[in-house]
matplotlib code that plots the C-alpha trace (Angstrom):
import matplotlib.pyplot as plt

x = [130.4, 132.7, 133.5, 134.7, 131.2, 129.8, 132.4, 131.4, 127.8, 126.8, 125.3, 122.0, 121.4, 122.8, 120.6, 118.1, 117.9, 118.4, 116.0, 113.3, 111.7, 111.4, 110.1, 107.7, 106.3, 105.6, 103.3, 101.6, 100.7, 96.7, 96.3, 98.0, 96.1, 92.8, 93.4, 94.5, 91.8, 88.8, 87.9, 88.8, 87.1, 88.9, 90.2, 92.2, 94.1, 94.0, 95.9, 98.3, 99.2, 99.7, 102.0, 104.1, 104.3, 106.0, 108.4, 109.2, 110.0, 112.6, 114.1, 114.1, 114.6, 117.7, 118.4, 120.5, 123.3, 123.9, 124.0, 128.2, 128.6, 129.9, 128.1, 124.8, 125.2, 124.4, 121.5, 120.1, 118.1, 115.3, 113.0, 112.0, 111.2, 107.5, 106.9, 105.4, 103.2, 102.4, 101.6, 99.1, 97.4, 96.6, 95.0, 93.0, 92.1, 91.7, 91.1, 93.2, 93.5, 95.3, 98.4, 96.0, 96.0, 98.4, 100.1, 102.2, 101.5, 104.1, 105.6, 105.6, 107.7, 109.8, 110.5, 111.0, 113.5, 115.7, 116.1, 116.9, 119.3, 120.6, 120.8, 122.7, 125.3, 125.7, 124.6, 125.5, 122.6, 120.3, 121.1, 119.5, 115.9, 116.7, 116.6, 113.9, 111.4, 111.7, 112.4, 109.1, 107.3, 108.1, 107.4, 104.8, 103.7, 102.0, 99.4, 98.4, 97.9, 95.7, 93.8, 93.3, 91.8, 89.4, 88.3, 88.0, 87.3, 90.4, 91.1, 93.9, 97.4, 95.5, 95.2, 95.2, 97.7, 100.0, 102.5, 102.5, 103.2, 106.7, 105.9, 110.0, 111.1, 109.6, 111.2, 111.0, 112.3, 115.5, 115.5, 115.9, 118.0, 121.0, 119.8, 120.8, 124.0, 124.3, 124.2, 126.6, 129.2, 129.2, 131.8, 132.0, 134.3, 132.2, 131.6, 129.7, 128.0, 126.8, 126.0, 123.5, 121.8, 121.1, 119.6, 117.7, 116.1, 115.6, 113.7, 111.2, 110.8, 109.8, 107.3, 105.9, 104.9, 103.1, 100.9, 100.6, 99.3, 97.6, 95.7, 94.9, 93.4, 91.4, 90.4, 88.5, 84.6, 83.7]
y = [107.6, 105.0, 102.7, 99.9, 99.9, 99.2, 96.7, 94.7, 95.2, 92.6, 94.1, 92.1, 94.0, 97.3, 97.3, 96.2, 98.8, 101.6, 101.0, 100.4, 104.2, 103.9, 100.4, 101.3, 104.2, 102.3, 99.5, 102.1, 104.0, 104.6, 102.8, 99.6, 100.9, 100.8, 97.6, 95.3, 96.3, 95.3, 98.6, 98.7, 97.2, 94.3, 97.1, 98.7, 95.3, 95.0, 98.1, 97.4, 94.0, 95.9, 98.4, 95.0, 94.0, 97.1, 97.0, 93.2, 93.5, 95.7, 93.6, 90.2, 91.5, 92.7, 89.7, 87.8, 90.0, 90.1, 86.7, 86.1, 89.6, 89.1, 91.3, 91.0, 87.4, 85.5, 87.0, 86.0, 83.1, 81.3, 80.3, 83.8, 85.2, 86.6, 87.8, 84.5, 84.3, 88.5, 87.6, 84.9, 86.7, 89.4, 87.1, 86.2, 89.8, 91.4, 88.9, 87.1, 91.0, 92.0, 94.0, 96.0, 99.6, 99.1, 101.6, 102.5, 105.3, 108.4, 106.7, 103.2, 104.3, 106.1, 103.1, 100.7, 103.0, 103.4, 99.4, 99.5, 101.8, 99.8, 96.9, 98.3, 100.7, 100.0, 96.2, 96.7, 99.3, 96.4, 94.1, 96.7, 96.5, 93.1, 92.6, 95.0, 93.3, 89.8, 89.3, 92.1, 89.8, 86.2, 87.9, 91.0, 90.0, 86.9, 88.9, 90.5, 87.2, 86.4, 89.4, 89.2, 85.8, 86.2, 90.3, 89.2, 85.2, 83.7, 80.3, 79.5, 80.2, 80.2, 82.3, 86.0, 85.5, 83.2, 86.6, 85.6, 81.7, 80.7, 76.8, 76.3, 78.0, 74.9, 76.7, 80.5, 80.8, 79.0, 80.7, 84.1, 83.3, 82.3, 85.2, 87.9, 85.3, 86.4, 90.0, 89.5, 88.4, 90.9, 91.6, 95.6, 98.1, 99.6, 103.0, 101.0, 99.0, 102.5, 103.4, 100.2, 101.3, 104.6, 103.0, 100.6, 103.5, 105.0, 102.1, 102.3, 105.5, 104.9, 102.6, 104.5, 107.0, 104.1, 103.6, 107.6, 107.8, 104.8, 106.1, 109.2, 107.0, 104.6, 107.5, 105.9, 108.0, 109.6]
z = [127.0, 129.2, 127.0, 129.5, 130.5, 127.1, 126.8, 130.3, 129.4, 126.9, 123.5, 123.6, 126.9, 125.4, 122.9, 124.4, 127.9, 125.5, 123.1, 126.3, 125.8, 122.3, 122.3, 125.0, 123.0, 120.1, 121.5, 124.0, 120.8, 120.1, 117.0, 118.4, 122.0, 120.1, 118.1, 120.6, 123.0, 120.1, 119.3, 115.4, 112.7, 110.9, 107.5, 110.5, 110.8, 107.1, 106.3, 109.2, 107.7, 103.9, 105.5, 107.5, 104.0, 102.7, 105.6, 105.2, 101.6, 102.3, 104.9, 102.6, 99.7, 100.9, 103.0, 100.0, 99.1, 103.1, 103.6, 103.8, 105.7, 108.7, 111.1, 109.4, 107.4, 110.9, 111.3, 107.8, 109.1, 106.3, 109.7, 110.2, 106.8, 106.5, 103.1, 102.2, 105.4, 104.6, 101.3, 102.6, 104.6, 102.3, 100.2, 102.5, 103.9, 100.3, 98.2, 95.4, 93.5, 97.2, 95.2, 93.3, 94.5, 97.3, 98.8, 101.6, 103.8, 103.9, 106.8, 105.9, 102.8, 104.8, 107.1, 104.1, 102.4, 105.3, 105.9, 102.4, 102.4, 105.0, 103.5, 100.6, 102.4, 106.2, 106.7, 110.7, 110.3, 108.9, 111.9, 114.1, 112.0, 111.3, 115.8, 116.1, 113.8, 114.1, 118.0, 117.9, 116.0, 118.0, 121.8, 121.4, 117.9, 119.4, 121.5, 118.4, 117.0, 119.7, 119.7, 115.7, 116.4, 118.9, 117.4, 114.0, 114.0, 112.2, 112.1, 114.9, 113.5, 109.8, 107.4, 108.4, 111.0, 109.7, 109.9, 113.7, 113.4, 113.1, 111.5, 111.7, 115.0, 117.2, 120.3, 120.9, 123.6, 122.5, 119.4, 121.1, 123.7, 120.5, 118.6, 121.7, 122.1, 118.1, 119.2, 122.0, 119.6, 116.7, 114.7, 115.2, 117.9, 120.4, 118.3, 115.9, 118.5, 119.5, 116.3, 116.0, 119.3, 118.2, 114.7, 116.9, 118.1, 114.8, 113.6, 116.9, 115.6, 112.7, 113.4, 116.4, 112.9, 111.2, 114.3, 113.9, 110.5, 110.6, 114.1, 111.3, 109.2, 111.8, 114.9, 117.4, 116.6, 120.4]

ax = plt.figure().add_subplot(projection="3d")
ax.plot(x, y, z, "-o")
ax.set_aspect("equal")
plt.show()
């Protein structure tokens, strides 16, 4: 790899043209196909908001002990957490018993563990779910929202969705464009900048196998 061209190349654009297959393959999977065309039932959306939850915990819960690192304490921003919002909605989808019998599928657990793991041993690792999550969840995220609202009759940014609403990023667009200026300036050599692409791409990955098992458990009947 030429590194002058990583170098000239700023990281936000890096990471984001090399993750573009992965990234693509993940929101042109079935079960996100199916869903956002109106074509599954409103337990499909349940059990993909239980398994965010999973994922999310991991990513918050390990959000405090990162908070003076200084490649991933920057990115440790109170605005975006989503457990709260998660946790909401869940007691609206399931009812006020929601944790009861809660489980995350083989991949979801998978996925959780290894932005754990992150979190605890490589926190340049972490910024790469940390990007891959929450900029997912402020640009494509708010189609789902929209789709969840019309399909399934929420209230407008209420309960059920309240995942999707940001109350305290008044600006997305702004907010993104100094989160990628965050990315442009981290503190790590370009073999670790590499080494954050390719976990990028390991974290599309392992979401593209959520949408698998979960289009297991929700096919589409002929």
């Amino acid at each position: 790899m030429d590194s002058t061209a990583t170098t000239a190349t700023p990281f936000s654009t890096l990471i984001r043209t090399a993750s573009h297959e992965q990234h693509t393959e993940a929101e042109s999977s079935t079960f996100m196909s199916d869903m956002l065309g109106g074509r599954l039932g409103v337990e499909a959306y349940t059990r993909y908001t239980e398994q965010l939850w999973f994922v999310y915990r991991a990513l918050e819960d390990g959000a405090g002990a990162l908070r003076e690192h200084p490649v991933a304490g920057p990115f440790v921003q109170p605005e975006l957490m989503r457990t709260a919002e998660l946790e909401r909605d869940l007691a609206h989808l399931r009812g006020a018993g929601w944790r009861e019998g809660l489980e995350p599928l083989p991949a979801t657990a998978a996925y959780a563990g290894r932005v754990a793991e992150c979190a605890r041993e490589w926190p340049a690792g972490y910024v790469a779910h940390h990007y891959t999550r929450y900029l997912g969840d402020l640009s494509g995220g708010q189609i789902i929202r929209g789709t969840a609202e019309k399909t399934w009759g929420f209230e407008r940014k209420g309960d059920g969705v309240r995942f999707y609403v940001f109350e305290q990023i008044s600006n997305p667009a702004a907010f993104k464009r100094e989160y990628r200026e965050l990315l442009d300036a981290v503190d790590a050599d370009d073999l670790e900048k590499q080494r954050i692409v390719d976990e990028c791409k390991r974290a599309f990955a392992l979401n593209t196998a959520v949408f698998r098992e979960l289009g297991e458990v929700f096919p589409l009947s002929a």
